[in-house]
C-alpha positions in Angstrom: 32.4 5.1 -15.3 29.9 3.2 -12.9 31.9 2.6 -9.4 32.7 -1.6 -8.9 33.3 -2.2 -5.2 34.0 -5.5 -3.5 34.8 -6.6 0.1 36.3 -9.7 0.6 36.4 -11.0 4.1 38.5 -14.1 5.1 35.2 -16.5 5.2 34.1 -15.3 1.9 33.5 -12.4 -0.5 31.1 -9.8 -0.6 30.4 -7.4 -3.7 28.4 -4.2 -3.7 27.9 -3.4 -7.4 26.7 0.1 -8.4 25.5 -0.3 -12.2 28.6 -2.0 -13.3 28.8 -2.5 -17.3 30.8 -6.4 -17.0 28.7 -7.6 -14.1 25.8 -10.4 -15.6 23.2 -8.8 -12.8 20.8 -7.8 -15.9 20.4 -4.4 -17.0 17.7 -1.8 -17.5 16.1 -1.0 -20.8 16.5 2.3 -22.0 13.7 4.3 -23.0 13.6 6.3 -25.7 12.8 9.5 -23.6 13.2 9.6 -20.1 15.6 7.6 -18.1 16.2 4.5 -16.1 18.7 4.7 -13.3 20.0 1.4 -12.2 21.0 0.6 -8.7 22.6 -3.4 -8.1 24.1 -4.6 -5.2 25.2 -8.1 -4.9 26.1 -10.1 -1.4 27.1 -13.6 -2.4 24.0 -14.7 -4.4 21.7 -12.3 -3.2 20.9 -9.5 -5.7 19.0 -6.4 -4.8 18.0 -4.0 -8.0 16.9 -0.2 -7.7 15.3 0.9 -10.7 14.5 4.3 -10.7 12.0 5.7 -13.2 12.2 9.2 -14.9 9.6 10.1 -16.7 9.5 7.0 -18.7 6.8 7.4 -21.8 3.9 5.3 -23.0 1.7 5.5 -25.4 -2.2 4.9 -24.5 -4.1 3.6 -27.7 -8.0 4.4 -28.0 -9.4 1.5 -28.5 -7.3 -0.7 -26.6 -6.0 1.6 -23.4 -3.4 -1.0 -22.2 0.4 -1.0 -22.5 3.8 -2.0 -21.2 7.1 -1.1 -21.4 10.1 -3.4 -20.7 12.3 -1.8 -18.0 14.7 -4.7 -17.0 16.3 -7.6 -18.5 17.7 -10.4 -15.9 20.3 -12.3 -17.1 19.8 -16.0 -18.0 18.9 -18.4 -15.8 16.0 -19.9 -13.1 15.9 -16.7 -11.2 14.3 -16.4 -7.8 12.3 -13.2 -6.7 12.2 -12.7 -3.1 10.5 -9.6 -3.3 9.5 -6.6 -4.9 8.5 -3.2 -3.8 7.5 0.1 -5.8 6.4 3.6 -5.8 5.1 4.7 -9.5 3.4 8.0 -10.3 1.6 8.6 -13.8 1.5 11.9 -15.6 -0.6 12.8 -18.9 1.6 14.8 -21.3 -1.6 15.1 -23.9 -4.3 17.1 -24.0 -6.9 16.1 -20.9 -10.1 17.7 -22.5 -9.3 15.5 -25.9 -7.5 12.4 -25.0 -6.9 10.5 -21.4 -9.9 12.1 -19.6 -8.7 13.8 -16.6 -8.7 12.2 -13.3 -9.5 8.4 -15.0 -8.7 5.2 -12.9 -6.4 3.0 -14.4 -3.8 0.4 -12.9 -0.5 -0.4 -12.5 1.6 -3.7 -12.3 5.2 -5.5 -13.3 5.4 -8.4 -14.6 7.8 -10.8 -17.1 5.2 -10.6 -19.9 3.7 -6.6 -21.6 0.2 -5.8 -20.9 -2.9 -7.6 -23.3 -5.9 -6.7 -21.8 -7.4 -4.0 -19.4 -7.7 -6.5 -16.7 -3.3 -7.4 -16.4 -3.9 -10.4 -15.3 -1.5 -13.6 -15.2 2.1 -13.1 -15.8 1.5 -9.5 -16.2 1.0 -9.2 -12.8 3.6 -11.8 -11.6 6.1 -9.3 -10.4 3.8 -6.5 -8.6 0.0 -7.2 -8.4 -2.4 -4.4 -10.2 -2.8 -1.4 -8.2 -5.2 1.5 -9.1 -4.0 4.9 -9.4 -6.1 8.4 -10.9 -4.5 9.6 -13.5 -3.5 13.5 -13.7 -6.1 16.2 -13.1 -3.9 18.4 -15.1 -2.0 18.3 -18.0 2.3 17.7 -16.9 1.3 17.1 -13.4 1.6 14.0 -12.0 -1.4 12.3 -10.2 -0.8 11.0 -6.3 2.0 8.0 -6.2 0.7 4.6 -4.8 2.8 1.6 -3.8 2.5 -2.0 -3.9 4.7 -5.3 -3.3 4.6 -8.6 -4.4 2.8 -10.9 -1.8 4.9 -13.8 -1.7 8.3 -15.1 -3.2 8.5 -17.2 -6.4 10.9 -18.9 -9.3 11.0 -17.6 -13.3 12.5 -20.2 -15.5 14.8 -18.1 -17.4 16.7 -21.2 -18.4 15.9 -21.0 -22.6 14.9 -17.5 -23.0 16.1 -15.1 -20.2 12.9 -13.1 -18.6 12.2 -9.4 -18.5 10.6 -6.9 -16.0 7.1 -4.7 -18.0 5.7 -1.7 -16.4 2.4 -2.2 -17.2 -0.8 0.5 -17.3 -4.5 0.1 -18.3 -7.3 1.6 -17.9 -10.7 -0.3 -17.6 -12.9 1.7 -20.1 -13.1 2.9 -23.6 -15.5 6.1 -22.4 -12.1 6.9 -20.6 -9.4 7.4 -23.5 -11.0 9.7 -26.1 -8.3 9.9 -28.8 -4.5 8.7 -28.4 -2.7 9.7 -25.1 0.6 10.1 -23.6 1.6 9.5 -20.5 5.0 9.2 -18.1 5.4 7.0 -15.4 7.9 7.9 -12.4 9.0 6.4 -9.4 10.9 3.5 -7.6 11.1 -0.4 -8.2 13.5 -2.7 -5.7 13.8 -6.1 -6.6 15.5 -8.3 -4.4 16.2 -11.5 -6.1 18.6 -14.9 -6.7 20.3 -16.5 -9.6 19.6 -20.0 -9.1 21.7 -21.4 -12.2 21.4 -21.9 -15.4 21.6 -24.8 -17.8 
């Protein structure tokens, strides 16, 4: 059973959440191999999630070579993100020689909406920008992390339909994706955000 800790000093209350079931902080999406380990702590309004990333899967399509995963739901609601900082590390898991070529450049980003084009662009990049990475040299070996962080604060209107957090991966050429691929992504994602209300 998660812990559920609060402080409550005589001007106010404090709450440090770890992963609590009942608290409306949003939750992570589980994938269906791999594992996302969820981190919340709350002071007052201010919400600070730690995703961490286990070997999450994706699929790379020939033909199309971009994807995205949702890894986080926030709860409903106009929701302010401060900031957001991550460390993400792909891994093939398919055959190099036949599939995602070995040592390819692709990119990396979060954002409320799943990857549709090679470029992530828009809100597919509204959460982290797109940051290149080289995928693995060889097969079950993860290539060298790279970190990013969101530039500047801004609002979501999660007001009618709550928004989500997509890890999202491309890679900028057909001449780079063969035949189908697989690949994990690992690593950390803090997001240090607000509910602003909802209505």
């Amino acid at each position: 059973m998660p812990s559920f800790k609060t402080i409550q000093p005589n001007t106010g209350s404090i709450h440090v959440i770890d992963g609590d079931p009942l608290d409306k902080a949003g939750a992570a999406v589980a994938p269906a191999t791999g594992s996302i380990v969820t981190k919340h702590a709350q002071f007052g309004p201010f919400c600070q999630t730690t995703l961490t990333l286990n070997n999450v899967p994706q699929t790379v399509v020939n033909g199309t070579e971009y994807q995205g995963t949702k890894i986080y739901d926030f709860p409903a609601g106009r929701i302010l993100v401060m900031g957001v900082t991550a460390t993400l590390q792909q891994k093939t898991t398919s055959v190099l020689a036949s599939t995602l070529n070995t040592g390819s450049t692709g990119a990396i980003s979060l954002g409320t909406a799943t990857a549709t084009n090679v470029s992530l662009t828009s809100t597919m990049v509204d959460l982290l920008p797109s940051t290149a990475f080289t995928s693995s040299t060889t097969i079950n070996v993860a290539g060298t992390a790279v970190s990013a962080a969101l530039a500047a604060s801004a609002q979501f209107d999660g007001t009618a339909t709550a928004k989500d957090v997509y890890l999202n991966t491309a890679y900028a050429t057909t001449a780079d994706v063969d035949a189908d691929a697989t690949q994990t992504i690992s690593g950390t994602v803090v997001i240090t955000w607000t509910q602003l209300g909802d209505y």
